[in-house]
KOLMAR-369544 format. One record per residue (C-alpha): x negated, y negated, z; residue in three letters. Coordinates in steps of 0.02 Angstrom, whole numbers. Layout:
! KOLMAR-369544
NODE       c1       c2       c3   type
NODE        X        Y        Z    Ala
...
END
This chain:
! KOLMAR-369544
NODE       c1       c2       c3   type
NODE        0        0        0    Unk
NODE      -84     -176      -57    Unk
NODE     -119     -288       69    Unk
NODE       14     -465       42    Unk
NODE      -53     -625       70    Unk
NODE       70     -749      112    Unk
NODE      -36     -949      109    Unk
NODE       74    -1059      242    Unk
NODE      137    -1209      125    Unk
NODE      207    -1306      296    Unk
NODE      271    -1283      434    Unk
NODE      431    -1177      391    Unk
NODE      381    -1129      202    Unk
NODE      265     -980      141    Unk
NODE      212     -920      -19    Unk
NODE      151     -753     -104    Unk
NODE       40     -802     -252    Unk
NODE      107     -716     -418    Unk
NODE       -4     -560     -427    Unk
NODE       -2     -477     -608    Unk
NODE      -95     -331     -555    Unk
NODE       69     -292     -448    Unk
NODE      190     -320     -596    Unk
NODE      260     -499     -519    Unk
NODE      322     -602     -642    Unk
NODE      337     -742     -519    Unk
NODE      285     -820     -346    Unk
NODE      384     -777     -176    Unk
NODE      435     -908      -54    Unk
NODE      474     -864      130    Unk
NODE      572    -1004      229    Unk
NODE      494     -925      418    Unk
NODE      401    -1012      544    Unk
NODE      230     -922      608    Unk
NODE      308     -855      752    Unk
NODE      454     -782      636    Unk
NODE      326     -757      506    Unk
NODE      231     -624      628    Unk
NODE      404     -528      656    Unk
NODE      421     -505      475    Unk
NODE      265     -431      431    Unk
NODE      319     -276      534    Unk
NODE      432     -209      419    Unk
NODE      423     -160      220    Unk
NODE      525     -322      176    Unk
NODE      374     -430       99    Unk
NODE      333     -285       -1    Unk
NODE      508     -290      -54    Unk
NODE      504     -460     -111    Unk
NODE      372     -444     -210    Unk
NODE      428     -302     -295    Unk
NODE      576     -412     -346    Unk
NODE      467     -536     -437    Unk
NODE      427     -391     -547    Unk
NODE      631     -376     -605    Unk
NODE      637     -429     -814    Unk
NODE      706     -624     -844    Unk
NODE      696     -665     -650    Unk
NODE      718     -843     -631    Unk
NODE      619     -950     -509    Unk
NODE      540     -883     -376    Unk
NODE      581     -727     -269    Unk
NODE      660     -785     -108    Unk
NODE      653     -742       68    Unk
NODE      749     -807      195    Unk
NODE      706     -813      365    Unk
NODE      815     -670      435    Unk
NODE      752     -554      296    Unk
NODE      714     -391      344    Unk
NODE      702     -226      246    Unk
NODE      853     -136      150    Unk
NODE      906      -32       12    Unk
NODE      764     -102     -114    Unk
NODE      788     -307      -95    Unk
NODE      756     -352       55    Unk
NODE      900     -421      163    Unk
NODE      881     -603      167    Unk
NODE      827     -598      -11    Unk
NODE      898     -715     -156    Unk
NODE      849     -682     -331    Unk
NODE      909     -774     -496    Unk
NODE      892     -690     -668    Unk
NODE      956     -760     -849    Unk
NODE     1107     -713     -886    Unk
NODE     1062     -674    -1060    Unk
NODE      892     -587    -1031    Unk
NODE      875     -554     -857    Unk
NODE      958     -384     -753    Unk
NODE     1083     -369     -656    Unk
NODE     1046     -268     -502    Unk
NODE     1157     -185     -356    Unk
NODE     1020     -157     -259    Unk
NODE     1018     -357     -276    Unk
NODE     1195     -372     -190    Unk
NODE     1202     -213      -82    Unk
NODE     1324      -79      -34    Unk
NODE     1440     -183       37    Unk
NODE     1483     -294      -77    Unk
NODE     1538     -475      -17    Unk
NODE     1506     -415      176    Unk
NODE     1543     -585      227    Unk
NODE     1613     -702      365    Unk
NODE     1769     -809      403    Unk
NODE     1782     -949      538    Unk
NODE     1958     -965      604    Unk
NODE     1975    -1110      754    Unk
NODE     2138    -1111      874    Unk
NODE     2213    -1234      951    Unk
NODE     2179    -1162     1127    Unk
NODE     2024    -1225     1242    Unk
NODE     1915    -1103     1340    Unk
NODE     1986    -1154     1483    Unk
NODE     2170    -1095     1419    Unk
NODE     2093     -918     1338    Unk
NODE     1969     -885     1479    Unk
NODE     2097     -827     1607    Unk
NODE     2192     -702     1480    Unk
NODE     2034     -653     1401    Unk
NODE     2060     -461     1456    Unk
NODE     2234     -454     1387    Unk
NODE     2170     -558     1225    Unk
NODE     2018     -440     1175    Unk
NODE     2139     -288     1230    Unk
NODE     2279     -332     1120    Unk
NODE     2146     -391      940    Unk
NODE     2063     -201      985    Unk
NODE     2255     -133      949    Unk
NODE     2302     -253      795    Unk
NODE     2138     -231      728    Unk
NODE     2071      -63      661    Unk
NODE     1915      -54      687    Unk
NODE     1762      113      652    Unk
NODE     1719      197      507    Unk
NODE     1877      322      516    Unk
NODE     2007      204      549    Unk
NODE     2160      173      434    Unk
NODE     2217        2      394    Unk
NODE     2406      -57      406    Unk
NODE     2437     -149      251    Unk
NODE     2576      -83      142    Unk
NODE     2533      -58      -40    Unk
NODE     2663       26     -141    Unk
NODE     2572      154     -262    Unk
NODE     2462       74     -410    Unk
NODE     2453      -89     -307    Unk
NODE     2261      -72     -257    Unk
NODE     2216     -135     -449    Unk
NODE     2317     -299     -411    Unk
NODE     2229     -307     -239    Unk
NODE     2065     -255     -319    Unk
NODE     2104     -421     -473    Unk
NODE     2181     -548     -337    Unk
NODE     2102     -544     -179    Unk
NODE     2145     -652      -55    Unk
NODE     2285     -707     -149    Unk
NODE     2361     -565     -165    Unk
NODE     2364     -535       25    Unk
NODE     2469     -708       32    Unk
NODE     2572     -668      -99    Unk
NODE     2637     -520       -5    Unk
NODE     2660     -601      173    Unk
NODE     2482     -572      256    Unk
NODE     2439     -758      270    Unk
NODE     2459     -953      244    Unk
NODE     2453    -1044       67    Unk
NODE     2300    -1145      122    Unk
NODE     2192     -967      181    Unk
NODE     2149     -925      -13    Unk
NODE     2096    -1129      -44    Unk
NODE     1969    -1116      111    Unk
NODE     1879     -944       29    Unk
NODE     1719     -970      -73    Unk
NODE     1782     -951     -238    Unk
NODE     1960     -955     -187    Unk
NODE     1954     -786     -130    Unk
NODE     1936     -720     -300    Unk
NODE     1821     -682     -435    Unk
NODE     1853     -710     -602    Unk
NODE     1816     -540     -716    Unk
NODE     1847     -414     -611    Unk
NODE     1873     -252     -698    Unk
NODE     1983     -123     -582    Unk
NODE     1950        8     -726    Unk
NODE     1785        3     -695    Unk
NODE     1781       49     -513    Unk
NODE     1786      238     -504    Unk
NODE     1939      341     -429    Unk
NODE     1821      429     -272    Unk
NODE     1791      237     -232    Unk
NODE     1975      180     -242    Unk
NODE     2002      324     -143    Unk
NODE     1889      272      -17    Unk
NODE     1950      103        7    Unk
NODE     2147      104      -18    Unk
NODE     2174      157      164    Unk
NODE     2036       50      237    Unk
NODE     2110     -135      190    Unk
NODE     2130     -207      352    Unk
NODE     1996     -146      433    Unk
NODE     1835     -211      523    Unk
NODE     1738      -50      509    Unk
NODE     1588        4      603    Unk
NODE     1399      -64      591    Unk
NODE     1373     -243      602    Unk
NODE     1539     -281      585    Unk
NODE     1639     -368      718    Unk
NODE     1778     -505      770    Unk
NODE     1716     -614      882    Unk
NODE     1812     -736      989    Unk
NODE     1693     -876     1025    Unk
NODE     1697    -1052     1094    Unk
NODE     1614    -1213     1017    Unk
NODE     1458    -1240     1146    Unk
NODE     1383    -1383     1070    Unk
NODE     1432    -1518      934    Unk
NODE     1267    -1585      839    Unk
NODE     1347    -1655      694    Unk
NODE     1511    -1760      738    Unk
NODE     1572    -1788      562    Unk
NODE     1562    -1611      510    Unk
NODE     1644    -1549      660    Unk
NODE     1785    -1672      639    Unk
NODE     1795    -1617      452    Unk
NODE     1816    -1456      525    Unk
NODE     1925    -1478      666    Unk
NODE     1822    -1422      799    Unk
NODE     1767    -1505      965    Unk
NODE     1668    -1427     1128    Unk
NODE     1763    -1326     1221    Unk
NODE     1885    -1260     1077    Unk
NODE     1890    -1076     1044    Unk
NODE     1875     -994      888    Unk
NODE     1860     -838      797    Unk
NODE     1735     -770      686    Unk
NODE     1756     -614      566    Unk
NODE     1623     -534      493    Unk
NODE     1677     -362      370    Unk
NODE     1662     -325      182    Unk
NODE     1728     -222       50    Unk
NODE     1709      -55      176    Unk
NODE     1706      124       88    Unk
NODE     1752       56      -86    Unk
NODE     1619      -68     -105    Unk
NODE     1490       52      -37    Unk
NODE     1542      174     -184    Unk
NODE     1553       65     -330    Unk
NODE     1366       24     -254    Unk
NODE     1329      231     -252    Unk
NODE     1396      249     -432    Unk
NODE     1291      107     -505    Unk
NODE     1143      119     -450    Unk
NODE     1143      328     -519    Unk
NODE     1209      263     -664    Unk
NODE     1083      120     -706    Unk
NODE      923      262     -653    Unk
NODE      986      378     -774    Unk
NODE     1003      227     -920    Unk
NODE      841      112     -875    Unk
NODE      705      208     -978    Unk
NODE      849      178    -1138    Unk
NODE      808      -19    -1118    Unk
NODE      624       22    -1067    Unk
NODE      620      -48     -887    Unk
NODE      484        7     -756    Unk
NODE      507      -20     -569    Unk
NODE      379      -13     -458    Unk
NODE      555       46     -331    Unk
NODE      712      147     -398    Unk
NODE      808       74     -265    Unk
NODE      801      -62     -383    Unk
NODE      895       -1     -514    Unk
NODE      930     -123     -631    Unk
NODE      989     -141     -826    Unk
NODE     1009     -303     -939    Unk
NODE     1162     -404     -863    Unk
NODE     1246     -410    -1049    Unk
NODE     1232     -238    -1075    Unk
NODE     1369     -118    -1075    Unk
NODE     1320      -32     -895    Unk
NODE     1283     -218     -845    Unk
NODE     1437     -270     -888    Unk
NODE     1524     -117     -819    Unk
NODE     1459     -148     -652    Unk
NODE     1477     -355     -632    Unk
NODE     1660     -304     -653    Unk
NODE     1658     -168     -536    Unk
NODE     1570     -278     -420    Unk
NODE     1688     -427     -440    Unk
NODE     1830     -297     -401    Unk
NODE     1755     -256     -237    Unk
NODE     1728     -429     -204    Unk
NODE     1910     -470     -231    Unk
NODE     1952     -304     -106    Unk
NODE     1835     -385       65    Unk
NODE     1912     -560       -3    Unk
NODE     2070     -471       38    Unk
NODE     1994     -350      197    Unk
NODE     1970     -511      278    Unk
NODE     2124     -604      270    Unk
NODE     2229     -447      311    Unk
NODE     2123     -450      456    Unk
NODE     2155     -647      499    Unk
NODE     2360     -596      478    Unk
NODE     2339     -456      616    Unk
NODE     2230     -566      723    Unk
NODE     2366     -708      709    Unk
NODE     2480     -580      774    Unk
NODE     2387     -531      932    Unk
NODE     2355     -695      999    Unk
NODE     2535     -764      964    Unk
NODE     2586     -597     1076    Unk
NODE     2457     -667     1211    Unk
NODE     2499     -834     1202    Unk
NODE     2662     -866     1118    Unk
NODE     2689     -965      960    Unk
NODE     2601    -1125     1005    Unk
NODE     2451    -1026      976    Unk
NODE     2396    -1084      794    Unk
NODE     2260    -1016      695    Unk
NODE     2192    -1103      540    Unk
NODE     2038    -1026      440    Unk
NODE     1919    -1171      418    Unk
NODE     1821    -1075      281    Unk
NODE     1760     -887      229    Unk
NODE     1578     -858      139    Unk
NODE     1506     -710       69    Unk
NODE     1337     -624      102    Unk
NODE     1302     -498      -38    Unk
NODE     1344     -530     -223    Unk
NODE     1287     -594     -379    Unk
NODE     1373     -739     -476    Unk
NODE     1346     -845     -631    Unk
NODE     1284    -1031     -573    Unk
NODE     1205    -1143     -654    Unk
NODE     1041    -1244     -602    Unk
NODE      907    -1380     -667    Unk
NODE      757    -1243     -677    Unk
NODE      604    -1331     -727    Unk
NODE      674    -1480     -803    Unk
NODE      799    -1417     -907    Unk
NODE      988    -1342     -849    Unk
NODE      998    -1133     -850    Unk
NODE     1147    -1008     -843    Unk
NODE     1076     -896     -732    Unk
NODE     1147     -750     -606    Unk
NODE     1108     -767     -440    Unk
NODE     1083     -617     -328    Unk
NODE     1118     -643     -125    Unk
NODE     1077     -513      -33    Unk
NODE     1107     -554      150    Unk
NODE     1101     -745      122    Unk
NODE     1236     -854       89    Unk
NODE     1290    -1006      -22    Unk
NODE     1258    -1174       53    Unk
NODE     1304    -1308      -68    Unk
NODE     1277    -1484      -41    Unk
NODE     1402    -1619       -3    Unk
NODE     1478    -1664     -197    Unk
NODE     1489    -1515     -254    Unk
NODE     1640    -1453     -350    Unk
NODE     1669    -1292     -285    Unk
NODE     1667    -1365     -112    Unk
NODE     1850    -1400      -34    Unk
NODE     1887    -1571      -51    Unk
NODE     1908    -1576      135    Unk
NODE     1734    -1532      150    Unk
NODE     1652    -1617        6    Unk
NODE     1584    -1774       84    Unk
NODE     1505    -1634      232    Unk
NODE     1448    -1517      109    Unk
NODE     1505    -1314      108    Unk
NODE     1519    -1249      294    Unk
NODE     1398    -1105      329    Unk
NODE     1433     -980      467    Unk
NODE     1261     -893      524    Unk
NODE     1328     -762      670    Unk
NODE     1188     -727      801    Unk
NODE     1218     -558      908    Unk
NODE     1368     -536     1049    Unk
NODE     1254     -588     1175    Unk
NODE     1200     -737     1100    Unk
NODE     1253     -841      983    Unk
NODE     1325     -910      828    Unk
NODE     1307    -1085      715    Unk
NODE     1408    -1188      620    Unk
NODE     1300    -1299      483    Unk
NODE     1336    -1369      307    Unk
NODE     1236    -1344      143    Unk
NODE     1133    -1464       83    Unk
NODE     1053    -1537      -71    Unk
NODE      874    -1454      -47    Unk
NODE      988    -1269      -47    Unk
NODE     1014    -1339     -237    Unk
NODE      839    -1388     -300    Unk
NODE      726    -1255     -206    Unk
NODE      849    -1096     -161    Unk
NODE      986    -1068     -299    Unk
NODE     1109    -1143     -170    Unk
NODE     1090    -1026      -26    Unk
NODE     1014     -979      146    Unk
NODE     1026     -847      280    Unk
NODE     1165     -757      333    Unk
NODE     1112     -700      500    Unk
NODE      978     -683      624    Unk
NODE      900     -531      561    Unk
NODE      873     -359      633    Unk
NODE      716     -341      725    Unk
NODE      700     -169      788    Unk
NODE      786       -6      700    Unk
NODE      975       59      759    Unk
NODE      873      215      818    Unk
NODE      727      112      908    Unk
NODE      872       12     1012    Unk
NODE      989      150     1081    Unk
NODE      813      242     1144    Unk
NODE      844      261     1337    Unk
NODE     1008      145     1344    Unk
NODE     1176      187     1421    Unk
NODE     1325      101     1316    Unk
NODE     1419       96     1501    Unk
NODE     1287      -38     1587    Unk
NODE     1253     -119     1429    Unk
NODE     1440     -175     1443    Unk
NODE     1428     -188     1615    Unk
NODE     1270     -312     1589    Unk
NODE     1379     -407     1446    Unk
NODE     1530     -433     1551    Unk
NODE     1413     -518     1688    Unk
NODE     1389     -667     1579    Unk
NODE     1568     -666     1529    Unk
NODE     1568     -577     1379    Unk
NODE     1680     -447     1343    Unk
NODE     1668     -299     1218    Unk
NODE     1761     -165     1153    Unk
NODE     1692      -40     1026    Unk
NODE     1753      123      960    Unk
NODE     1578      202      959    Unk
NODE     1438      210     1113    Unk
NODE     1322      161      967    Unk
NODE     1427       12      912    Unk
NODE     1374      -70     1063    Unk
NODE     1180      -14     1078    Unk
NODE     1147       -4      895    Unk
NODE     1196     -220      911    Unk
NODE     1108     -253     1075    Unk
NODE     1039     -440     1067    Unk
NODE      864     -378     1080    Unk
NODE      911     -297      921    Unk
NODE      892     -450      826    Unk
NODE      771     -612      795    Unk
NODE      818     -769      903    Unk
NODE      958     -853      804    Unk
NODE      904    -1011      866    Unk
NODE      725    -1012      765    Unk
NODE      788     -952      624    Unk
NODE      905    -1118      635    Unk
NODE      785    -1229      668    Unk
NODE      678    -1172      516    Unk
NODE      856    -1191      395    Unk
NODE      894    -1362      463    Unk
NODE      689    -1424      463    Unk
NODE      676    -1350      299    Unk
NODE      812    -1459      217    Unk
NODE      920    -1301      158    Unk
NODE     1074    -1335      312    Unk
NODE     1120    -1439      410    Unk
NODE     1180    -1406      599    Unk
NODE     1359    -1430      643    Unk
NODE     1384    -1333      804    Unk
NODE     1330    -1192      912    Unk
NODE     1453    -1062      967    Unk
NODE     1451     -947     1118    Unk
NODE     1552     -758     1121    Unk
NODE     1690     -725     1244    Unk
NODE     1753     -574     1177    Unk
NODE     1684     -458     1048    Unk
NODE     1748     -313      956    Unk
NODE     1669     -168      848    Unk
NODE     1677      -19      763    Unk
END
């Protein structure tokens, strides 16, 4: 295994020098600080990122963010733009759960009113809201729906009673992609997925009822409608079984077809074929329809957590989704690229969009802010609120991180813990859990994970976000 140099360019920027003898194509930049920097170089995730800058028509540099850690071939925390005319398209790029993502709902309830029915709160969203990698969702579909589901998203959740008007306008991308192709997603994956819609699953997943610690930016937060002191909720789940298939079936497919359009990988987790070829094609559809199906995952999930807290509290209890972003995909956007505007198709790979304020796919309640960005911590720490801003445009395809990043291995965490005084330990500083698993609590320990706070600091120094607010768990629940 080569040895990768990575020359500090300041304080919160790196850079891996284009090597040719390693294939790259292109530089990589990591957004880290050194102390973030020496928690990275533990894992296989530089590597990664280099290997990236080898993909065909890749666009600008290869990019690291500074939660990245290693996956299935990119890293996570990776961001990668190829032409869309002669570059690849690669799942690998987007992941097997496709738009794993996060919404940010706020109430109009303070700590102070939730804090004394917390119990009976985090109790009654564990009921409403299926949650583990078994559980059945309770959305009704009449047979043949799941293509409509699978084309609409979001919308078609509202359409058919799960939600407000306003819930699909506060989605990136409306809660639906253009070009999905249901045909295109194979029948074991539809099979997969039909039953789960609804559901938070297992993993990394979880719904999180928080409360807004801190305001640092007082014209955001008002844009948003938050203050110190309110609670909300944050939900972070994807596209589940089907997502993770159309992933499985693409990436065999694209191995078997790669030597036909003579690509070499220095991975095959890579996988990869030209975006406007037929298998290209094939999958950008499949991948849009999975998009469209977590689009839709999370707002049935928003309708049954609306439910629980209006059985807790009563009517008065409002919820209003202040904005939903997605973590792994790949979409057409166009940038200035060395002087000169490009069509290109951005892969994001555990990193999310942060566009600046002005731009048109922002809600017009949030364009003079800039898009809200939702980076969750762990459930012992913490989450953030920021905005995008205009250096997410010029240096990183319009995107940042999408979490703090795993630091030790789901097997090196549960070594030696009890789930039972984990909670315990937890419910001392007032936070609540409830999991369907033992390992859905210990495989998410906070020690599992970098400090969310650095990995802020080096977004908002760098000129990539902007901070909004800081938010604090009172109840969590997982798979």
């Amino acid at each position: 295994m080569p040895e990768i140099r990575a020359e500090a360019i300041d304080a919160f920027r790196y850079r891996i020098p284009r090597n040719e003898a390693l294939g790259m194509r292109t530089d990589v930049v990591v957004y880290a600080s050194a102390a973030l920097m020496d928690q990275i170089r533990k894992d296989q995730s530089l590597m990664q990122a280099v290997n990236v800058a080898t993909l065909p028509g890749i666009v600008g540099p290869s990019l690291a963010m500074p939660d990245i850690h290693q996956g299935y071939g990119f890293p996570i925390g990776g961001v990668a733009a190829t032409d869309v005319d002669h570059g690849v398209v690669s799942p690998g790029g987007v992941g097997f759960d496709i738009n794993c993502g996060v919404r940010l709902v706020r109430t109009s309830l303070a700590e102070a009113d939730v804090r004394p029915h917390l119990k009976a709160l985090v109790d009654q969203v564990f009921r409403d809201v299926p949650c583990g990698a078994g559980r059945e969702g309770s959305v009704r579909m009449k047979r043949g729906e799941l293509d409509d589901v699978l084309c609409r998203g979001a919308r078609w959740m509202v359409r058919n009673g799960y939600g407000d008007e306003r819930d699909a306008e506060f989605a990136e991308a409306g809660g639906m992609l253009d070009g999905a192709l249901p045909a295109k997603v194979s029948d074991r994956a539809k099979e997969r997925g039909a039953p789960q819609l609804g559901t938070l699953g297992s993993g990394n997943h979880f719904l999180e009822i928080q409360y807004v610690e801190e305001v640092h930016d007082d014209d955001a937060a008002r844009a948003m409608r938050i203050q110190t002191g309110q609670v909300v909720v944050l939900i972070h789940s994807g596209s589940r079984g089907l997502g993770h298939q159309v992933c499985t079936d693409y990436v065999a497919l694209m191995n078997q077809v790669m030597p036909r359009y003579g690509i070499t990988l220095p991975d095959r987790q890579l996988a990869c074929v030209p975006a406007s070829s037929p298998e290209g094609q094939s999958y950008l559809g499949a991948m849009a329809a999975a998009a469209n199906f977590a689009w839709a995952n999370r707002q049935a999930i928003l309708h049954f957590l609306r439910g629980a807290f209006r059985r807790v509290f009563g009517d008065h209890a409002r919820l209003e989704l202040i904005y939903d972003v997605c973590h792994n995909i790949a979409k057409r956007e166009t940038y200035e690229v060395e002087g000169r505007k490009r069509e290109v198709l951005v892969h994001r790979k555990g990193a999310t969009r942060a566009f600046p304020p002005g731009h048109r796919e922002v809600p017009a309640d949030y364009r003079s802010i800039g898009q809200p960005v939702f980076i969750p911590g762990s459930m012992g720490t913490a989450s953030w609120v920021l905005v995008g801003r205009q250096g997410a445009l010029e240096e990183t395809f319009g995107s940042v991180c999408h979490g703090a990043g795993r630091l030790m291995s789901r097997t090196a965490v549960r070594k030696g813990k009890d789930a039972r005084f984990e909670q315990r330990k937890l419910e001392e500083r007032g936070i609540l859990v409830r999991s369907e698993s033992r390992d859905g609590i210990l495989e998410e320990l906070p020690e599992a994970y970098k400090n969310v706070d650095e990995v802020i600091e080096v977004v908002h120094n760098a000129g990539l976000a902007r901070k909004v607010a800081r938010l604090r768990p009172m109840g969590v629940i997982k798979g």
